[in-house]
C-alpha positions in Angstrom: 66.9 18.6 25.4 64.0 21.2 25.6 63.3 23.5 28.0 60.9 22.0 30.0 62.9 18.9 30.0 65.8 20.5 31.3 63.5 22.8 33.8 61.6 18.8 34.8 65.3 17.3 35.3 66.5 20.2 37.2 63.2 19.7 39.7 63.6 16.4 40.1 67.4 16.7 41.2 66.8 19.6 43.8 64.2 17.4 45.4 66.4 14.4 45.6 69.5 16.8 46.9 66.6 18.0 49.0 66.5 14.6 50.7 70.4 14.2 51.2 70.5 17.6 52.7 67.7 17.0 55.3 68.6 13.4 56.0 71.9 15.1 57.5 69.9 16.1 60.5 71.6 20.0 60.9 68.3 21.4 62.5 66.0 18.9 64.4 62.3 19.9 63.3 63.3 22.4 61.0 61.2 23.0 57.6 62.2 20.6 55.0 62.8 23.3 52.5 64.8 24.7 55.4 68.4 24.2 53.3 67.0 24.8 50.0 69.2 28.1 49.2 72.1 25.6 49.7 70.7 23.3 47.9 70.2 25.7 44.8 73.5 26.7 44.9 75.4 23.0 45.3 72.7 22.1 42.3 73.8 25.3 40.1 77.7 24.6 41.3 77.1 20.8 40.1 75.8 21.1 36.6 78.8 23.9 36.2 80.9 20.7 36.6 82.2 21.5 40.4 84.1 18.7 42.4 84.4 16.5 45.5 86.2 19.7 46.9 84.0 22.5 45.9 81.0 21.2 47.4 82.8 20.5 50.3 84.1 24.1 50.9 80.6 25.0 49.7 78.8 22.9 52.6 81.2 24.4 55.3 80.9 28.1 54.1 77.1 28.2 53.4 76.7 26.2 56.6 79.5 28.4 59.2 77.9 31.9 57.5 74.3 31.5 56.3 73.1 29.5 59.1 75.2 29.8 61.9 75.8 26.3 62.2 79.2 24.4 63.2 79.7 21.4 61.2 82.6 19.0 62.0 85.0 18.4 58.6 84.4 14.8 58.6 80.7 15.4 58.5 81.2 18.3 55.7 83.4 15.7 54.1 80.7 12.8 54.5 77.7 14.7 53.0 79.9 16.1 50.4 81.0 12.9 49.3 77.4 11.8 49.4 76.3 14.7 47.1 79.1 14.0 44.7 78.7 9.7 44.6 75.3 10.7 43.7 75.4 13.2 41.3 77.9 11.3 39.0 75.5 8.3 39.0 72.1 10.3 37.9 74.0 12.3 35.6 75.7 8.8 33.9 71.9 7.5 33.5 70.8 10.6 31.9 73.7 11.6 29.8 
């Protein structure tokens, strides 16, 4: 894969991580590129192969220090498994 292939694949999956971020509600009428640092790094943490786990510790650190926010573990647990579910089925139809 070229470089601009890999730079068009990697756009379209932090916009649709985008939309499972901000379909988790966190901050009523915030921006939608509101969680996009977050979203970079579960992206980056993804293609380096990262787990159900790691993106779940991610979620809750990111979210407890970078934003203040406080995030019930089933929630964490919920989006994380959302992140995950999807991830493995875009990267079967492209690999």
């Amino acid at each position: 894969m070229d470089k601009e292939n890999i730079k068009k694949e990697f756009r379209e999956k932090f916009f649709e991580l985008r939309k499972i971020l901000n379909s988790w509600g966190l901050i009523p009428g915030s921006p939608r590129d509101e969680f996009d640092g977050l979203n970079h790094q579960i992206l980056s943490y993804l293609y380096k192969g990262a787990d159900f786990n790691k993106i779940a510790r991610i979620l809750d650190s990111e979210l407890t220090v970078t934003y203040g926010l406080s995030v019930d573990e089933d929630s964490t647990k919920e989006v994380a498994s959302d992140i995950v579910e999807w991830w493995n089925s875009t990267t079967r139809i492209l690999g």
